[in-house]
N, C-alpha and C positions, 0 to 999 in steps of 0.2 A: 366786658358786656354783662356781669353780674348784676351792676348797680345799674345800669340800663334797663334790664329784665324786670327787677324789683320796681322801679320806679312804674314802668309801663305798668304793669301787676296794678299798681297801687294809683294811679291813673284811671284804670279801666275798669276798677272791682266793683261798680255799679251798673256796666255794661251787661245785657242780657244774658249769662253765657250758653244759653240753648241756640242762640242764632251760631256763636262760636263755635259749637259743636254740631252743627248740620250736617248730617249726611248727605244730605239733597242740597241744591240751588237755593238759597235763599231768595225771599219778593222784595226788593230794596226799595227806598223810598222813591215820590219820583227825579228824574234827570240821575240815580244813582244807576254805579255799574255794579251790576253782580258775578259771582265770582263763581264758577261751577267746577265742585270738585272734581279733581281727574285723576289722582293718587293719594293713600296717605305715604311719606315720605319714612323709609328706615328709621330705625330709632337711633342709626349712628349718625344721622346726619339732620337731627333735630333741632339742632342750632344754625342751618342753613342761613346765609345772609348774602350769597350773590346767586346769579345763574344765566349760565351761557350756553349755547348751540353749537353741534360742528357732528357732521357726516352721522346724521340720524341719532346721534345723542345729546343726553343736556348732560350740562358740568356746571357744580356746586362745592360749596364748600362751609365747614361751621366758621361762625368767627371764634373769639378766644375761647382757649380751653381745651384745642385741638392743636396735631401737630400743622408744620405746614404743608396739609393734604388738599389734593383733588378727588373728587371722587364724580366721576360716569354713573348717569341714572338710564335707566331703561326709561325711555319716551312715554310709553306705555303703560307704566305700573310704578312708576318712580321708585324702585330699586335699585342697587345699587350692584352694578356690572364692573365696575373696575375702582381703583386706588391707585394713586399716582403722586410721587412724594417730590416736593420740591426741594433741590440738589442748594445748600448753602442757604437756606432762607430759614427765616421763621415767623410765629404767624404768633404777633401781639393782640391786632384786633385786625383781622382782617374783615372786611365789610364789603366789599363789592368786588364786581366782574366786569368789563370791556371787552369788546369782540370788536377786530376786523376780521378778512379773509384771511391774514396772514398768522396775525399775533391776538392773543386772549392778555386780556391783560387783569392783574388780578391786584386791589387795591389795600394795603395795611394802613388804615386813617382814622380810625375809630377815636375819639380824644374826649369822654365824655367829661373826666374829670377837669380837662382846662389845662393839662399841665405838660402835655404832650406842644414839642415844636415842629419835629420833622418827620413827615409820613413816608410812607414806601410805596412804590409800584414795583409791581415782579410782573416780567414782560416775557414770554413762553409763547416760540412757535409752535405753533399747531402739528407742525411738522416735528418736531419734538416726542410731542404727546402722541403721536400717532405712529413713532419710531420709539424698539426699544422693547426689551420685557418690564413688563407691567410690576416689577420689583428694581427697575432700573432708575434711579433716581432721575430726575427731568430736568435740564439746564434752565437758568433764567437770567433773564437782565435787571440790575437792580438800579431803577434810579430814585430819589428823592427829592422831597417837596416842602415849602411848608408856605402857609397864607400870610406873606410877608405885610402886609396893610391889617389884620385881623388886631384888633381891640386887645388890652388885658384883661386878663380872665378875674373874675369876681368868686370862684371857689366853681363847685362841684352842681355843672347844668346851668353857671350862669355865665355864660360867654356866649360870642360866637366863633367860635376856632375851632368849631366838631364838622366831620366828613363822614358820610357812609356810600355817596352818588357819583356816579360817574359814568361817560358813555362816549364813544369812536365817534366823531362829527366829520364828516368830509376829512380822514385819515390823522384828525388831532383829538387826542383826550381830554373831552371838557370832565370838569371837575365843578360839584360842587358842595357848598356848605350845607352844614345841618347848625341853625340860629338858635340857640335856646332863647335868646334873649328879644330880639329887636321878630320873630316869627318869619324870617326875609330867609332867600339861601341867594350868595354870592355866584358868579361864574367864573371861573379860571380857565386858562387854557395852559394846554403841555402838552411837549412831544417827551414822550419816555424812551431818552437817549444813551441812557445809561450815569446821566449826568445830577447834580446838582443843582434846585431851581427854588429862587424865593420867589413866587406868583404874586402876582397883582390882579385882583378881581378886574373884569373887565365890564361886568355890571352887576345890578342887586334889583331881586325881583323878591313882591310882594303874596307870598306863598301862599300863608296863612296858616304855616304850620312846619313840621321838623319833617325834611325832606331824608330819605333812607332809601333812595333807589331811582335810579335814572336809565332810558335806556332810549335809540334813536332808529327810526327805523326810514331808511334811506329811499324807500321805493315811496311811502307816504310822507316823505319830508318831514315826521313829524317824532317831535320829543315825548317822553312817557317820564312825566315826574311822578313817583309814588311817594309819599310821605304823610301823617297823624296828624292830629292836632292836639295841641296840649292845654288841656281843662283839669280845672281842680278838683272834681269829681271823676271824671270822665275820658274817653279821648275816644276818637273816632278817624278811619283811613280814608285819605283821599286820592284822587289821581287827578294831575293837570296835564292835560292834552296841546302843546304847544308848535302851532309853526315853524317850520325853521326856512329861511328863504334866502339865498348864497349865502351860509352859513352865520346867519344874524336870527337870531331867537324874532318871533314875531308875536309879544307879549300883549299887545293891543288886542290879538285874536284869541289865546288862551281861554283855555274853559276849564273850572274844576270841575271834577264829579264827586259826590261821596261812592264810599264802595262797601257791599254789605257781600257777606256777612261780618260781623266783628272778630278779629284776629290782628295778630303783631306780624304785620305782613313786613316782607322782608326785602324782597328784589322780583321783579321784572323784565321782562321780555318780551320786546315785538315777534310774533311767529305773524304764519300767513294770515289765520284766521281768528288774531288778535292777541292780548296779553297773556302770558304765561305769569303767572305768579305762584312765589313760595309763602308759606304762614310758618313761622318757627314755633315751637310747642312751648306755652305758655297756660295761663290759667283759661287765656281763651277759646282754648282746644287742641289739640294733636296739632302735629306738624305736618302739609298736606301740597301737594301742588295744584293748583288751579288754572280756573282758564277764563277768562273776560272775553265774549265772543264779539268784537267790533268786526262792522261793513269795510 
């Protein structure tokens, strides 16, 4: 995720960075969602790139450059209350997070350079994590993936065979693409069974941009795509608000938002009183959790 950093850096270096570094609520333009700061996040877990929920806390984790850890944030002040090491795994690019009631599912898919085939999911009960001293390494199920239809890669950012998004749909892990190329992200589906799977998109939708975070929230039937856009000077976050109706995306209804303040926002989560989101620390400010207040 080195050269992913840089690139964003280098992307964004024209972007205002006093909005990036707001202490306060940013006034977004209009139809934008704003994002009100709620923590700044440790500095051990500055490279935050997933984040999940479970009995009064979130769980996050950095992607490359760390071991393969969890770490428990206090709701409240986003510190970090526990560490939790994943027993036989390890953490190449890890980039996203999955939740049911049962299993968290934590995603290895990161492939900026094009040259990665087969990703990971590490599949951890809850029940796991919540058994155990907190130095006791944590079981997991390892299965593997790769986008069996995906293009050949043209070098470093020009494919589409890169992943960072993922989210629990009616008990199956949709999966999707992050497009350098064609600005679309694909849809997969997977049960992570411990098994071996070469995916077949089951559709491709028109983003507008490099999707980095997905999340579903069951009680509003609706998807939460966060992902950038990528501009030659520039780049800017957005979120797509999508239907989902007997588990069929309802893309005709979909709405982007942009989302201010500016920040290399990272991952997402439906709570009661709307998105939770991470910022990983970049040129465009500290590393912070925030909150998008939706009805």
């Amino acid at each position: 995720m080195l050269l992913i950093r840089s690139l964003f850096r280098a992307l964004a270096g024209l972007v205002l960075l006093a909005g990036g570094c707001a202490s306060s609520p940013a006034t977004g333009p209009a139809g934008s969602l704003v994002v009100e700061r709620q923590a700044r996040l440790a500095d051990e877990i500055s490279e935050t790139s997933g984040l999940a929920a479970h009995a009064g806390q979130l769980w996050s984790h950095n992607d490359s450059g760390d071991k393969a850890r969890l770490y428990a944030l206090a709701s409240a002040d986003g510190q970090v209350v526990q560490r939790r090491v994943l027993r036989d795994a390890l953490n190449f690019d890890w980039e996203e997070m999955a939740q049911d009631d049962e299993w968290l599912h934590v995603l290895d898919c990161g492939n900026n350079m094009g040259r990665r085939q087969w990703m990971q999911v590490y599949s951890i009960r809850w029940s796991a994590l919540d058994a155990g001293g907190v130095a006791d390494p944590v079981p997991s199920r390892l299965t593997e993936f790769r986008f069996a239809d995906a293009g050949p890669s043209a070098g470093a950012y020009r494919h589409d065979n890169d992943c960072e998004a993922a989210a629990v749909v009616d008990g199956v892990l949709w999966v999707f693409s992050k497009n350098w190329q064609d600005q679309h992200t694909r849809l997969y589906r997977l049960r992570p069974d411990g098994q071996r799977h070469a995916l077949v998109s089951e559709d491709r939708y028109p983003v507008e941009g490099l999707i980095t975070a997905a999340d579903y929230d069951s009680e509003r039937k609706q998807l939460a795509l966060l992902g950038y856009t990528r501009k030659r000077f520039s780049s800017s976050a957005f979120i797509w608000l999508v239907p989902v109706d007997q588990g069929q995306l309802q893309w005709s209804a979909a709405k982007r938002h942009p989302v201010s303040p500016a920040g290399q926002w990272e991952a997402v989560l439906w709570r009661p009183e709307g998105l939770l989101l991470t910022r990983e620390n970049s040129w465009l400010g500290s590393s912070w959790l925030g909150l998008i207040r939706l009805p």
